[in-house]
C-alpha positions as CSV (number, residue, x, y, z in Angstrom):
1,X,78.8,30.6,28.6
2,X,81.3,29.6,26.0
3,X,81.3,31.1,22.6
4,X,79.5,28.8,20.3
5,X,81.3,27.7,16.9
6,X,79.1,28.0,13.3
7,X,79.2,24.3,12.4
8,X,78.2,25.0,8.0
9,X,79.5,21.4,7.0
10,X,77.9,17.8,8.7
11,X,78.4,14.5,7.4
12,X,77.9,10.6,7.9
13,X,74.6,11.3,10.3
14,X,72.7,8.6,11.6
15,X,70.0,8.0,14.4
16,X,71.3,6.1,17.4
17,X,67.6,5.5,19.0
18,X,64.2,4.6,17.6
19,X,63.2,8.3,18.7
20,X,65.4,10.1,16.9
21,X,66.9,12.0,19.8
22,X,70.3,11.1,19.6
23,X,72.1,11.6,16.2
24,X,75.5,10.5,15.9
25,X,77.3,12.8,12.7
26,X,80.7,14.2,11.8
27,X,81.0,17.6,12.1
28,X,83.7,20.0,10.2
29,X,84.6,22.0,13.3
30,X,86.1,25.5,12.8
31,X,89.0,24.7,14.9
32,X,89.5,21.3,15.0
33,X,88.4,19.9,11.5
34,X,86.2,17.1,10.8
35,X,85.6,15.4,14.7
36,X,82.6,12.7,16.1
37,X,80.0,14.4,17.6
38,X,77.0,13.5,19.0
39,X,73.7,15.5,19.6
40,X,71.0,14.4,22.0
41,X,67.8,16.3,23.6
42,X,69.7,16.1,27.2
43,X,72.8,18.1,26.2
44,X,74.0,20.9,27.9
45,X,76.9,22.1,25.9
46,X,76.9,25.2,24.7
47,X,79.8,25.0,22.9
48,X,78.4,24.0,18.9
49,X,74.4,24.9,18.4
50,X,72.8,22.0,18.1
51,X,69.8,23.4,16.6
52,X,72.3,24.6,13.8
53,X,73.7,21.5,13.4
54,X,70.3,19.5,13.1
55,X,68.9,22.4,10.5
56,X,72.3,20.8,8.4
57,X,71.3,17.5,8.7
58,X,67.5,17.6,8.7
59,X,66.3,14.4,7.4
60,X,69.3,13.0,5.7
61,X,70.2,11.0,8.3
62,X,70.8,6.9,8.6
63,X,67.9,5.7,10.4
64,X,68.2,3.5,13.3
65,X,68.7,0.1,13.2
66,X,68.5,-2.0,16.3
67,X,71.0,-4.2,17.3
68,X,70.6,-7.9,16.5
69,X,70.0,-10.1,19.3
70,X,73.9,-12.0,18.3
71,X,74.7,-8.1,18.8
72,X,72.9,-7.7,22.4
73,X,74.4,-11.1,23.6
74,X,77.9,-10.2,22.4
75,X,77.3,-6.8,24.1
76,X,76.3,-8.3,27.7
77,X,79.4,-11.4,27.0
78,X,82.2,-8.3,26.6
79,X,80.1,-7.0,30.2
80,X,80.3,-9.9,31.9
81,X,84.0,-10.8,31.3
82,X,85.0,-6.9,31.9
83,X,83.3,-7.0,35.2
84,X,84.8,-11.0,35.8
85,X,88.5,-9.6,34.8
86,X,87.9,-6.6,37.1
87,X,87.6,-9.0,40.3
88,X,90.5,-11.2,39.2
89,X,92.2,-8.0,38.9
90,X,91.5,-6.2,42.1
91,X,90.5,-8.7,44.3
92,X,92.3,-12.2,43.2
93,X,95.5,-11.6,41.9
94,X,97.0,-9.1,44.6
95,X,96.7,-12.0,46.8
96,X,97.3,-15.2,44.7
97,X,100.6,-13.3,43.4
98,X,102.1,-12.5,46.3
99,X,104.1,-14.7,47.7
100,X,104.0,-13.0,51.0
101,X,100.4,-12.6,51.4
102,X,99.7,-16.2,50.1
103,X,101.8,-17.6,52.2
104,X,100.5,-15.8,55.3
105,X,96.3,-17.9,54.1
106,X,96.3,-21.6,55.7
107,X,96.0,-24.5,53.3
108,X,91.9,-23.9,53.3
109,X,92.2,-20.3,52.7
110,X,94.5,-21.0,49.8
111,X,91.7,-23.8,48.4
112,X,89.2,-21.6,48.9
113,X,91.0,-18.4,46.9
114,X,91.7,-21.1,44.3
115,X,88.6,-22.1,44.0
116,X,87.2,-18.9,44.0
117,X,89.3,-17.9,41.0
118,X,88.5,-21.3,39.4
119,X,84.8,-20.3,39.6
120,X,85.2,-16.8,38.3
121,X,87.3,-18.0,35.1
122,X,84.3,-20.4,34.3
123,X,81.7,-18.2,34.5
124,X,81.7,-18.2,30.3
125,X,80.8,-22.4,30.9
126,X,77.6,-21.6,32.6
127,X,74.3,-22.2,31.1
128,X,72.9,-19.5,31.5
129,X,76.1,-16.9,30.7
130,X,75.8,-14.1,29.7
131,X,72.4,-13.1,30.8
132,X,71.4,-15.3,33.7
133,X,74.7,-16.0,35.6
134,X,75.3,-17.0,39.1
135,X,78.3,-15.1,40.4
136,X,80.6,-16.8,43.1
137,X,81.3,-15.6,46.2
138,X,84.7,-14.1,47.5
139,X,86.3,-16.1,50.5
140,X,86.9,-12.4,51.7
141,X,82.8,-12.3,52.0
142,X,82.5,-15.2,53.5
């Protein structure tokens, strides 16, 4: 087991869940300084005592806000386009952008690639986006 550090100094504390088992603080770390560090009731790091560190902090500590629905939407928006930018990454554009492979697809392979990009680049214009989207499928599925 690692040698634990003596945390003595916490700062900026605040709740990151309704149940208060996951506090998000600043810590003035022996070695390192002042680092983010965060303390929840599933950790298994030995490495700072988190019972220490919560004894420092008691109950001054931001309480928990939850996140506004416009913050929730936002959140699932930046999801959706990662995972939509992920697909034109690995499965689109290695094919569209070479000229050999592209040229190897007949002219309805080519439509269908196209229009499979098409589709993926619109996925913001659909109703339902970003909770209740359809996604297309890949001409390599079909």
């Amino acid at each position: 087991m690692a040698e634990q550090g003596t945390i003595t100094e916490v700062r900026n504390a605040r709740s990151m869940n309704a149940e208060n088992t996951c506090i998000d603080v600043e810590i003035n770390h022996p070695e390192y300084g002042w680092i983010p560090y965060s303390i929840t009731d599933k950790d298994t790091d030995n490495t700072v005592d988190n019972d220490a560190v919560m004894a420092l902090i008691g109950t001054g500590f931001e309480a928990y806000v939850p996140p506004t629905q416009e913050e929730l939407d936002a959140e699932a928006a930046a999801s959706v386009r990662g995972e939509r930018n992920m697909l034109l990454l690995t499965e689109v554009d290695p094919l569209v952008t070479n000229p050999l492979r592209w040229g190897d697809l007949t002219a309805e392979q080519q439509n269908a690639w196209t229009q499979y990009r098409t589709d993926l680049l619109n996925i913001t214009d659909q109703s339902g986006f970003p909770h209740n989207i359809v996604w297309p499928v890949s001409p390599a599925e079909v």
